[in-house]
Backbone as a ProteinNet text record, in pm:
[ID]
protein_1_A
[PRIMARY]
XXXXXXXXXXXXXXXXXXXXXXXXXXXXXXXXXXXXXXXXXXXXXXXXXXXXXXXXXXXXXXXXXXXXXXXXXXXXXXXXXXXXXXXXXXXXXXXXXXXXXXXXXXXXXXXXXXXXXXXXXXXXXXXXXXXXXXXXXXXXXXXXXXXXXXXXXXXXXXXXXXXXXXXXXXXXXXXXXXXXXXXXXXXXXXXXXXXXXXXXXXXXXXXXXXXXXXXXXXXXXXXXXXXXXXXXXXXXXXXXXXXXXXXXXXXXX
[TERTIARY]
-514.9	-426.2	-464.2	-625.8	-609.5	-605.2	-614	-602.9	-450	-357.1	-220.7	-192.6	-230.4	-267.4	-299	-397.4	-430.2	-323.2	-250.3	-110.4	-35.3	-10.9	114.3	71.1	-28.1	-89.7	-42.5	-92.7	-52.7	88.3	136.8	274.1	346.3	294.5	375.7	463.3	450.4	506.7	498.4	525.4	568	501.2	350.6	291.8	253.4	306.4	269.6	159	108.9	-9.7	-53.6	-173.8	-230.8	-358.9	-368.4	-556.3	-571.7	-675	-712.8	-849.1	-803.2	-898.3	-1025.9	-898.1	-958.2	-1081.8	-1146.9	-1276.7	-1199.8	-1061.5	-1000.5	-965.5	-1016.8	-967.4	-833.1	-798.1	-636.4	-548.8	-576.6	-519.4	-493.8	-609.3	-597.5	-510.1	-498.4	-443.3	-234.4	-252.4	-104.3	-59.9	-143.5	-117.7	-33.3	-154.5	-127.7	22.8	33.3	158	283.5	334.4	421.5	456.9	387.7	467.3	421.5	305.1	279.7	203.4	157.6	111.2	-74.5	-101.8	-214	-277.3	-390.2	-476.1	-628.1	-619.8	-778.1	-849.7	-969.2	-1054.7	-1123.6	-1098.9	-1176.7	-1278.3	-1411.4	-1528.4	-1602.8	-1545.2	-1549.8	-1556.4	-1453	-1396.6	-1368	-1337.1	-1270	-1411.8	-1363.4	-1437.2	-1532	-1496.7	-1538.5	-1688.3	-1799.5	-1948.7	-1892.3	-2040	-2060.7	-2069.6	-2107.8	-2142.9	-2007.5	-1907.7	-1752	-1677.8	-1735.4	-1604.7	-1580.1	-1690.7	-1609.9	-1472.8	-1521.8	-1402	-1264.2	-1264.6	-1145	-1121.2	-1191	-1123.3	-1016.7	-1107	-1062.8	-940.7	-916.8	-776.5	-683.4	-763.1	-616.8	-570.1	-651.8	-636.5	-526.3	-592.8	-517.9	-353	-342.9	-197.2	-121.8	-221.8	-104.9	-120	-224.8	-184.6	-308.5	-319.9	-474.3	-590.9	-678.1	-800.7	-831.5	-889.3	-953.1	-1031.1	-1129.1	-1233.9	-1297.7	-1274.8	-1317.2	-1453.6	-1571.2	-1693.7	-1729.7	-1832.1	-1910.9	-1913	-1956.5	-1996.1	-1982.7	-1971.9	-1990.1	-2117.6	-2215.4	-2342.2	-2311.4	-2464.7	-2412.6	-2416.8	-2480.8	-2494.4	-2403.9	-2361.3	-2210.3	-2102.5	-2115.2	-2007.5	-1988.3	-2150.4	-2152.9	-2155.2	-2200.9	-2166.4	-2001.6	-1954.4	-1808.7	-1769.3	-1791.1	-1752.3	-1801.3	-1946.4	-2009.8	-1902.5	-1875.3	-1827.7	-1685.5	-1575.8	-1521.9	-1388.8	-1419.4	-1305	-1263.1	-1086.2	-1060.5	-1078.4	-1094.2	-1135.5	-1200.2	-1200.8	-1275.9	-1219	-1197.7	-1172.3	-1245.2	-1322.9	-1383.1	-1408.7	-1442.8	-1463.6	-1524.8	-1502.5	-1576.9	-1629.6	-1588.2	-1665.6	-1571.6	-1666.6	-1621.1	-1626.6	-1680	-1700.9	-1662.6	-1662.6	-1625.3	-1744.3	-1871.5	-2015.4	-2004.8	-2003.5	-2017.9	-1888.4	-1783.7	-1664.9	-1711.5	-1803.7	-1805.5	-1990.5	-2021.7	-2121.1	-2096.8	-2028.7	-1984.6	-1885.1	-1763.2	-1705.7	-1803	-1933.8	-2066	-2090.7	-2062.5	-2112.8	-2006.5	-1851.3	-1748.7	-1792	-1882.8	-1846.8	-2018.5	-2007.4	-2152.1	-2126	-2294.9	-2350.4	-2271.3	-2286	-2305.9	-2206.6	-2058.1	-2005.2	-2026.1	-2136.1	-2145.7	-2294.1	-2298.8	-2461.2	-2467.8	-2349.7	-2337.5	-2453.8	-2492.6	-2580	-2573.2	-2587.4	-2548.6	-2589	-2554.4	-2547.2	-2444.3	-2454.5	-2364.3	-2325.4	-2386.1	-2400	-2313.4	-2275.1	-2189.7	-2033.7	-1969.3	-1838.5	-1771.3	-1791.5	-1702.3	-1710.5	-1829.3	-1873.3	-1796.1	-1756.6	-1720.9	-1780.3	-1873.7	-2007.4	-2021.3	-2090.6	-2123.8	-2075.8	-1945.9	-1841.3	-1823.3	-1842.9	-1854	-1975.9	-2036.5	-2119.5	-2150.5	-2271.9	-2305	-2224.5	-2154.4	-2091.2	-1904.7	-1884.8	-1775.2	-1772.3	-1846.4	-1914.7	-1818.8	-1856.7	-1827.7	-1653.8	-1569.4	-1437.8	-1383.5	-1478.7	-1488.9	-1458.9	-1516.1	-1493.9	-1369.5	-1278	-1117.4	-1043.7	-1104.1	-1031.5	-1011.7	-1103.8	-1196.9	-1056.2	-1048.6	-956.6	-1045.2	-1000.3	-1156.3	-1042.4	-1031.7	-963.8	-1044.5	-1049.8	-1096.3	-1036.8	-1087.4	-1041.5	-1028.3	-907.4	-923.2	-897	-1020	-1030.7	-1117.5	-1041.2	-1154.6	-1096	-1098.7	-1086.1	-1173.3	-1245.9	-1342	-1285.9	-1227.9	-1212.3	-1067.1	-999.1	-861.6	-886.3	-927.2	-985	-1037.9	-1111.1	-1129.5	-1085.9	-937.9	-844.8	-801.1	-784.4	-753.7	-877.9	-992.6	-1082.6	-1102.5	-1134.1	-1127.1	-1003.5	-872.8	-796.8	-823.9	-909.3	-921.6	-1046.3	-1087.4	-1184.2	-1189	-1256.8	-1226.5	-1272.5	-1201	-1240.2	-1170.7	-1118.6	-1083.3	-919.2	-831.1	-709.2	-620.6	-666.9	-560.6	-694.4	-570.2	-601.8	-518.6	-634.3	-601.6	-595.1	-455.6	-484.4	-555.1	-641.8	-639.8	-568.7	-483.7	-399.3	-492.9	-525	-636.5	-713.6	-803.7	-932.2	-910.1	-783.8	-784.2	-692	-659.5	-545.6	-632.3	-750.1	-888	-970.2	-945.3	-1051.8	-1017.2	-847.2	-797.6	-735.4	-796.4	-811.5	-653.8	-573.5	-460.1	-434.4	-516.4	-511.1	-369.3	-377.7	-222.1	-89.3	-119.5	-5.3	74.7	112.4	148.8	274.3	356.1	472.1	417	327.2	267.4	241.2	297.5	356.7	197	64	-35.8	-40.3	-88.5	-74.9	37.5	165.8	266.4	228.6	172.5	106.9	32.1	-55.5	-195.3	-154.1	-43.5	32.7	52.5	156.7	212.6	113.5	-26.8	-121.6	-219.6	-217.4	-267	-193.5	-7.4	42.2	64.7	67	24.1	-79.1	-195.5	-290.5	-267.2	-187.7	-203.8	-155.3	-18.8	120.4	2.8	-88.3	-107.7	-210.7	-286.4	-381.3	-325.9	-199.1	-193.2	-222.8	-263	-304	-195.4	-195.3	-163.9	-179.7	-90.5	-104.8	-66.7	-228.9	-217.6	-193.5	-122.3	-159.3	-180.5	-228.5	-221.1	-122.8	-12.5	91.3	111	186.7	179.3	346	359.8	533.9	607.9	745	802.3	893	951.4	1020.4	946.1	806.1	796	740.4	795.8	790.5	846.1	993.6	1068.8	1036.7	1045.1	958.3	883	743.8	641.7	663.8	735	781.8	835.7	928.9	1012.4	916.4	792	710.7	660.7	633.7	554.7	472.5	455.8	339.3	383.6	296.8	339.1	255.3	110.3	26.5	15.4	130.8	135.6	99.9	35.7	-10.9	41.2	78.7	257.7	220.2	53.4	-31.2	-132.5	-115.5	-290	-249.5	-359.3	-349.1	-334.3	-427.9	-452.6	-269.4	-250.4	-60.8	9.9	30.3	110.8	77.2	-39.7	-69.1	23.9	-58.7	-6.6	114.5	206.9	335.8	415.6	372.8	451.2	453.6	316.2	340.1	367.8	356.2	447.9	581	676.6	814.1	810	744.8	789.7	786	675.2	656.8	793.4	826.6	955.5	1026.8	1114.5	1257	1209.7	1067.5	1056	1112.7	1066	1074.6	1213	1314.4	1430.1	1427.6	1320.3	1392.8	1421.4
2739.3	2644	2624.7	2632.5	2596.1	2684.6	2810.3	2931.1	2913.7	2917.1	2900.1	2800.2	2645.3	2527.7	2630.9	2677.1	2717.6	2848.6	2871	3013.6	2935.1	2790	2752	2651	2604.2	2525.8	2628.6	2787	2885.9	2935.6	2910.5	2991.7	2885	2756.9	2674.3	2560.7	2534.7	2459.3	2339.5	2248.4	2055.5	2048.3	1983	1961.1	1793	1706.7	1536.3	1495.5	1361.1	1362.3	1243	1117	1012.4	1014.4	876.8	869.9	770.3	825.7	704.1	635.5	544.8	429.5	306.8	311.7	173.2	177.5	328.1	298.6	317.2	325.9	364.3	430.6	570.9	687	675.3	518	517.8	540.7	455.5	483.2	627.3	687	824.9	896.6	830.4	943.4	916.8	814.1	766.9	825	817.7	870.7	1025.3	1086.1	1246	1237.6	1198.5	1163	1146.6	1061.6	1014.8	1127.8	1306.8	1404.1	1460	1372.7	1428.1	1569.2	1623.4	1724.5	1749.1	1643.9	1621.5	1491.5	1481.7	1352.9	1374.8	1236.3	1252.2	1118.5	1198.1	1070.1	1027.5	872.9	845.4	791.4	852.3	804.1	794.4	786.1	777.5	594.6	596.9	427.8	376.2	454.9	386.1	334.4	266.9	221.5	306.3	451	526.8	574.2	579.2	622.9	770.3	814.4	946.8	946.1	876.7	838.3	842.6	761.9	778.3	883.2	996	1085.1	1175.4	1218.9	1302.5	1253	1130.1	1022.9	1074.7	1044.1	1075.6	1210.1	1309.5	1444.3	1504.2	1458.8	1467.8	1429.1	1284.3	1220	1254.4	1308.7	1380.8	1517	1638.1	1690.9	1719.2	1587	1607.7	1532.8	1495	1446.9	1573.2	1667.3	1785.7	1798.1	1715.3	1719.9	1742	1780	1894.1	1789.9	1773.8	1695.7	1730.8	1670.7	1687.8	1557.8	1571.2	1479.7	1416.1	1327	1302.3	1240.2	1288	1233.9	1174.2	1136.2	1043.2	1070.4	1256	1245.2	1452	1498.6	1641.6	1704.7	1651.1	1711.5	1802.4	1881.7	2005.7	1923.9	1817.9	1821.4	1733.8	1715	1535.4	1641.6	1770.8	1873.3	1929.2	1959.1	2014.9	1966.2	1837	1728	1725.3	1747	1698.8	1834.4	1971.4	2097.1	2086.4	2062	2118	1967	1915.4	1805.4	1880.9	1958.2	2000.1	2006.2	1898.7	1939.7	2028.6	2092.2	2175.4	2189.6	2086.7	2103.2	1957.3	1990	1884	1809.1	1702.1	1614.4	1615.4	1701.6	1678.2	1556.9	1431	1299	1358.1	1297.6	1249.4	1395	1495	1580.9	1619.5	1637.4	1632	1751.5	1847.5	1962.7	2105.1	2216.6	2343.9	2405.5	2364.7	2391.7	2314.9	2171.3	2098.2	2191.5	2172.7	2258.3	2367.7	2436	2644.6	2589.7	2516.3	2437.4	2421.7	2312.3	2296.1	2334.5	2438	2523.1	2600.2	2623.3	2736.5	2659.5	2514.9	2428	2445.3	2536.1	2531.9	2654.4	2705.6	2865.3	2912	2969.1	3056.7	3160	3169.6	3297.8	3420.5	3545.7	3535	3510.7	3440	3382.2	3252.5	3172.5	3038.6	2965.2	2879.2	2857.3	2740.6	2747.3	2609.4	2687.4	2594.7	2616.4	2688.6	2777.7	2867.6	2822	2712.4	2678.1	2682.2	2817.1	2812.2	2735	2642.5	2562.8	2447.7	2451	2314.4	2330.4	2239.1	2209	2304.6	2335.8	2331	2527.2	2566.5	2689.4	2743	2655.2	2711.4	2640	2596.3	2535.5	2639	2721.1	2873.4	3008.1	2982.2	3077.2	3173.8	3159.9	3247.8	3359.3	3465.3	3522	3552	3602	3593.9	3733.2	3789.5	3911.2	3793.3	3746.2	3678.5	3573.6	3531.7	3411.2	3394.5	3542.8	3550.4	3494.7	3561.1	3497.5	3357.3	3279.5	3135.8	3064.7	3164.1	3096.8	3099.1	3199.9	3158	3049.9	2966.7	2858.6	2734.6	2754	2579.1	2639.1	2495.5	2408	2351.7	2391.3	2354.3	2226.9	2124.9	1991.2	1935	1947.3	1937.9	1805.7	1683.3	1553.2	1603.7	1492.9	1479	1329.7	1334.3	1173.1	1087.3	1165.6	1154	1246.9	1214.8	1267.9	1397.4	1392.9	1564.5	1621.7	1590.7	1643.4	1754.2	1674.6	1661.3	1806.9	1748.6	1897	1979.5	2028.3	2145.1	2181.2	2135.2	2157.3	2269	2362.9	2515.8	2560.4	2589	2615.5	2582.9	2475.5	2421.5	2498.1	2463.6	2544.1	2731.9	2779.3	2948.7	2971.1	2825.9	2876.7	2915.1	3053.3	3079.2	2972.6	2947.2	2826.5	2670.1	2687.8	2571.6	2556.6	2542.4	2507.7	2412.6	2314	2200.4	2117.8	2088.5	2004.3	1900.6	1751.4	1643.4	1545	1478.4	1324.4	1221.2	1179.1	1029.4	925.7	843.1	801.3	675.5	634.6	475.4	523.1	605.9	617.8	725.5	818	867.1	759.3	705.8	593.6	514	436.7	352.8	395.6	530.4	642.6	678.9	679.6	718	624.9	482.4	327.1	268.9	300.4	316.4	226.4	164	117.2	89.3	175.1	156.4	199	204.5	232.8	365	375.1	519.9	582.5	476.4	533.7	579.7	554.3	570.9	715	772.8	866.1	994.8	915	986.7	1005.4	932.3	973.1	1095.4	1059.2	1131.1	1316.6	1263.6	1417.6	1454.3	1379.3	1434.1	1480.2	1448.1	1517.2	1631.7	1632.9	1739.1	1859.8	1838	1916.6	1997	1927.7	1939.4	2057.7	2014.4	2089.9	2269.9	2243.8	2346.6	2455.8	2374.7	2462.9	2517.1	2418.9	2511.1	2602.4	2575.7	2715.2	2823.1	2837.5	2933	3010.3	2955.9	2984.4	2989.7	2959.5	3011.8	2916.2	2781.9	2674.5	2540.2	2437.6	2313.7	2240.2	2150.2	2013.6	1888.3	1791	1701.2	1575.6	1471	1340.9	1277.6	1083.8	1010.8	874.7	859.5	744	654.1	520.4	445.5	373.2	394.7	315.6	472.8	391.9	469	605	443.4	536.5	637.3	649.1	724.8	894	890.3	1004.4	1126.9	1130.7	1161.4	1258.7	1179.7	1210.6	1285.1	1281.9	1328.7	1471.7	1516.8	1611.8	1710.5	1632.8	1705.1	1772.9	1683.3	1762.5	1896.6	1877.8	2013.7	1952.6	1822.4	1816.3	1848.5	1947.5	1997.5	1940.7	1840.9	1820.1	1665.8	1598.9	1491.7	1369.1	1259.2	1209	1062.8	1000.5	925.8	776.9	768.6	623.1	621.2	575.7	536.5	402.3	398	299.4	173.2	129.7	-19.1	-45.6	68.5	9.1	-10.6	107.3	73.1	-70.2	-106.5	-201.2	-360.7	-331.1	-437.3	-442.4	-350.8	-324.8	-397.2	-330.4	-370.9	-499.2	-588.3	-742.7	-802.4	-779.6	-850.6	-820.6	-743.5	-730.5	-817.8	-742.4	-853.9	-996.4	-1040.4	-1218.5	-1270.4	-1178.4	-1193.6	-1222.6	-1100.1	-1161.9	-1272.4	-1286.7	-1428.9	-1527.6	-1497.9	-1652.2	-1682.3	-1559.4	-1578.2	-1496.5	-1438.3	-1414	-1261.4
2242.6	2176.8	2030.4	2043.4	1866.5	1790.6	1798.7	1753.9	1725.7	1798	1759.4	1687.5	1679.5	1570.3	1404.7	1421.7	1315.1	1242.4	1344.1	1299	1238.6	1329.7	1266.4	1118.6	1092.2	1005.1	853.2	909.5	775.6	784.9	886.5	850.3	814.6	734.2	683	771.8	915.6	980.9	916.7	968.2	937.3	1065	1054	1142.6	1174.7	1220.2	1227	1327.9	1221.7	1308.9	1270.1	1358.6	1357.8	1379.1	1298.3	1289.3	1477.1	1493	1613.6	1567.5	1557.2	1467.5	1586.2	1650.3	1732.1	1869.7	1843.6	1951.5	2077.8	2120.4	2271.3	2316	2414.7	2478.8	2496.7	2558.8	2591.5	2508.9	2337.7	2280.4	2186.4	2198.2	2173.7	2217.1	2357.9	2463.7	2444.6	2387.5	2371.1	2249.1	2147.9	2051.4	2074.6	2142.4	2164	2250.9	2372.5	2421.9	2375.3	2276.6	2161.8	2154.8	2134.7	2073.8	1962.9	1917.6	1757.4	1752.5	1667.8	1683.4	1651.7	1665.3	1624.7	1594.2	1649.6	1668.8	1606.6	1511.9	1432.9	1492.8	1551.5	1578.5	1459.1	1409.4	1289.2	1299.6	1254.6	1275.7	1155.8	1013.4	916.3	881.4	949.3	955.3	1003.5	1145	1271.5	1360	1497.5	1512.3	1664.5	1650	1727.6	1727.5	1832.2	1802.2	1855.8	1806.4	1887.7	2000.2	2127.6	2248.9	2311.1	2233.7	2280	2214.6	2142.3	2094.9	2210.2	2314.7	2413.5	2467	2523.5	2619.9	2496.4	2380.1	2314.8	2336.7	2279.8	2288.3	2407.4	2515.6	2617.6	2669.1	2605.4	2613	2525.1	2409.6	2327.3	2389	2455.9	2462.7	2637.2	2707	2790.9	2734.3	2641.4	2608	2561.1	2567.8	2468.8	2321.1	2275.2	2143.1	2135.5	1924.3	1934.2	1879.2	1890.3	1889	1756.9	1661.5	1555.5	1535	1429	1433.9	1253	1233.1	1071.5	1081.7	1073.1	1093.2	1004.4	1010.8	938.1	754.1	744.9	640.5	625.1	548.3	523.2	599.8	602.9	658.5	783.3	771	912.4	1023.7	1023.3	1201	1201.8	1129.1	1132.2	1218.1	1137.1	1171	1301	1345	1382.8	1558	1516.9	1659.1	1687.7	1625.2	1651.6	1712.3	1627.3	1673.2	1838.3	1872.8	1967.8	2092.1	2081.5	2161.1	2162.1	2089.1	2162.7	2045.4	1941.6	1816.1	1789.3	1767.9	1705.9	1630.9	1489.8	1367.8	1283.3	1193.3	1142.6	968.7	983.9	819.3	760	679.5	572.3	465.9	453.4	345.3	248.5	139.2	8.6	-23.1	-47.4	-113.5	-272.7	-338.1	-522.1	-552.3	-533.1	-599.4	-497.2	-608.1	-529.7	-452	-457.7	-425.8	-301.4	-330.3	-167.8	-58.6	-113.1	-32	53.7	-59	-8.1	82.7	36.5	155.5	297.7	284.3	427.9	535.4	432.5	543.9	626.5	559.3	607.1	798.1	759.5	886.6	1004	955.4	1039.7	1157.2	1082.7	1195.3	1192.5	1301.4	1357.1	1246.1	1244	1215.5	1226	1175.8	1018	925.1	952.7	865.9	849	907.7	862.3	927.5	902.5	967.6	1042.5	1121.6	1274.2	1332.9	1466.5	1517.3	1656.7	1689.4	1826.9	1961.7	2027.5	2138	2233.4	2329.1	2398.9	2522.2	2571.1	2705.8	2611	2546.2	2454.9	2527.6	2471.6	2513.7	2456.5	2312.4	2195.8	2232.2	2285.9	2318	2465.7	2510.4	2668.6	2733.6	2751.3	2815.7	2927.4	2801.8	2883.9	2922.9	2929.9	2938.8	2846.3	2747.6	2649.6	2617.7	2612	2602.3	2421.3	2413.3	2283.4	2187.2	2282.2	2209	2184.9	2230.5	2202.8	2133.5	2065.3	1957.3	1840.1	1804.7	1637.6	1679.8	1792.6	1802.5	1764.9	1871.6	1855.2	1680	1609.6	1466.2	1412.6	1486.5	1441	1470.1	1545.9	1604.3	1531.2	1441.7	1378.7	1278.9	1248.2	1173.7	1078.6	950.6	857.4	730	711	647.8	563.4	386.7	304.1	228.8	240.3	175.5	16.8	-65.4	-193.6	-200.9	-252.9	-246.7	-391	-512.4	-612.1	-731.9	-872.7	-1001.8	-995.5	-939.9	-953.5	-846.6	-719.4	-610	-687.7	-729.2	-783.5	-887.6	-938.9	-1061.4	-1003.2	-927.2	-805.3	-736	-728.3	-603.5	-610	-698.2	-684.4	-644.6	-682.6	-580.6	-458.7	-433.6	-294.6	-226	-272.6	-167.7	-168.8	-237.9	-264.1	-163.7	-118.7	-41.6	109	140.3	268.6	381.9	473.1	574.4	551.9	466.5	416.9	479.2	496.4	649	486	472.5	460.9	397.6	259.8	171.1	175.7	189.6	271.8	156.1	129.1	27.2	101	38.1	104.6	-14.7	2.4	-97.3	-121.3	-57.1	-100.5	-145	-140.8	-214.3	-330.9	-344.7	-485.7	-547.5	-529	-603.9	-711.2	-597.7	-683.9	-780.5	-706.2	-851.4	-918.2	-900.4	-1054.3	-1132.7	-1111.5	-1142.2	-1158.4	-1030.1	-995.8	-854.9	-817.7	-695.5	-609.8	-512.5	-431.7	-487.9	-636.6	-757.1	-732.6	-604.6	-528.5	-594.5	-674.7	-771.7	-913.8	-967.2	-1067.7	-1108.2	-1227.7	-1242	-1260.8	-1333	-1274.1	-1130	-1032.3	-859.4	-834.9	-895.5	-837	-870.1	-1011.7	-1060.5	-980.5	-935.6	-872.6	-689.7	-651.3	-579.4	-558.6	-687.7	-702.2	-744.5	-808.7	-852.9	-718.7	-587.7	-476.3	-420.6	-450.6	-395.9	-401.8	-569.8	-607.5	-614.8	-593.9	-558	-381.7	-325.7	-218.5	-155	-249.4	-246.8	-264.7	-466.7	-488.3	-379.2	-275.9	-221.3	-45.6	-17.3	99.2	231.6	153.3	198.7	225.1	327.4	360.4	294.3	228.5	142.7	280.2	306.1	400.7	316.7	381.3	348.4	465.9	441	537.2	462.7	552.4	528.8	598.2	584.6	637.5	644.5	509.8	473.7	525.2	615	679.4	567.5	469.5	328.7	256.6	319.9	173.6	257.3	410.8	456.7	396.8	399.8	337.7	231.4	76.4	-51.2	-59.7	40	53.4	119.3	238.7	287.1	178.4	130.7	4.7	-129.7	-142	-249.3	-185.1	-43.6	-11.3	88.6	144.8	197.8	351.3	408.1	523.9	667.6	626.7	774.2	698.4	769.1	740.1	841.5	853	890	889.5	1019.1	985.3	1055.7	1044.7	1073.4	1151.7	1188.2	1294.7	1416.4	1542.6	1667.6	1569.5	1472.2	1438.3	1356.3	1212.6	1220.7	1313.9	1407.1	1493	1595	1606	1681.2	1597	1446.3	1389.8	1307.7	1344.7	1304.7	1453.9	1516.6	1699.5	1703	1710.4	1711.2	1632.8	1492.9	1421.5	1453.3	1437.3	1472.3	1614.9	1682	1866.5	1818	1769	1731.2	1647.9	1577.4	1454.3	1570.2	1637.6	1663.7	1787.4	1823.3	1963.8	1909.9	1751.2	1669.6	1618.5	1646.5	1610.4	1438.4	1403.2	1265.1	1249.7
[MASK]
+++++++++++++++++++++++++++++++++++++++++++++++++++++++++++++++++++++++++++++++++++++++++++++++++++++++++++++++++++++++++++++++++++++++++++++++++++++++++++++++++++++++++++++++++++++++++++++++++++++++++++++++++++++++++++++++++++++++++++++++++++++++++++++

């Protein structure tokens, strides 16, 4: 399945997808259900441990929809915990430069295209099933999601997207908005550039332009620039989108 995730990611599909924020297999599992095409466990910010990311994978994956994982931090073993637990791929945070980038795709894939760690009794391995002559395969699968989340990130974004392993170049709109001392200022005709500058690098490179959204209107727009692995909310909006509207019309308004 994720091998085909990753066909359709390059052959340019419109791929939709949610963060699961709130620490709950169930809600993971609803998420995936809904239809979308993809589920990120957030452990960046959400309120998911490592102890509970199996329970999620598991529930996204039994919904049909493909598991992915935003860890803690770029590091190998941040990566490499999430790979070995069973992630198709992985969100890359906070990295600024074309060096950290061509770094840690190294953490996406075994030896000798990358320097994960070769344990085959893992999940993410077969848990066992796999033999050491069928390894190197395994590395086509990973889904490798490179954040831009930052004025340097932004300016490296043609590299970053030229780099091998690299899937999908991801906005985060809150945290490049602040850094480009723009806060939330999402009409603001710098942001709109810095869009459109993402996008471009990823036409030229063969690559996915991701975002993460929240306002329904500004799906649309965003589609229309190019952005193709779009990301259309998370458990905690929808939670606090649902009860407010239900409380509204109880109250009559």
């Amino acid at each position: 399945m994720t091998i085909e995730f990753r066909r359709r990611i390059h052959a340019g599909e419109t791929l939709f997808g949610a963060w699961a924020s709130l620490g709950s297999p169930g809600s993971a599992e609803l998420l995936g259900r809904s239809g979308l095409d993809w589920v990120v466990v957030d452990m960046e910010h959400g309120n998911t441990t490592e102890s509970e990311l199996l329970a999620h994978l598991t529930a996204i994956e039994v919904s049909g929809s493909v598991a992915l994982v935003r860890p803690q931090s770029g590091e190998r073993l941040r990566i490499g915990r999430a790979l070995d637990m069973g992630a198709a791929g992985v969100v890359i945070p906070r990295l600024d430069t074309a060096d950290q980038v061509r770094e840690a795709v190294t953490f996406l894939r075994y030896p000798p295209t990358g320097q994960r760690g070769v344990a085959l009794l893992t999940r993410g391995a077969g848990l066992g099933t796999v033999n050491h002559a069928g390894v190197a395969a395994l590395n086509d699968d990973i889904v490798g999601i490179v954040q831009i989340e930052s004025p340097s990130a932004l300016d490296a974004a043609d590299e970053f997207a030229a780099t091998d392993g690299v899937d999908v170049l991801f906005v985060g709109p809150a945290d490049l908005s602040h850094s480009l001392g723009i806060p939330g200022q999402f009409s603001n005709p710098r942001y709109q550039d810095a869009l459109k500058h993402v996008v471009a690098a990823c036409r030229a490179h063969g690559k996915a332009a991701g975002i993460l959204l929240y306002d329904h209107a500004s799906f649309k727009p965003h589609l229309d620039l190019g952005y193709t692995f779009v990301g259309i909310g998370a458990d905690v909006s929808y939670v606090n989108d649902g009860i407010k509207a239900a409380l509204n019309a109880a109250r009559g308004g």
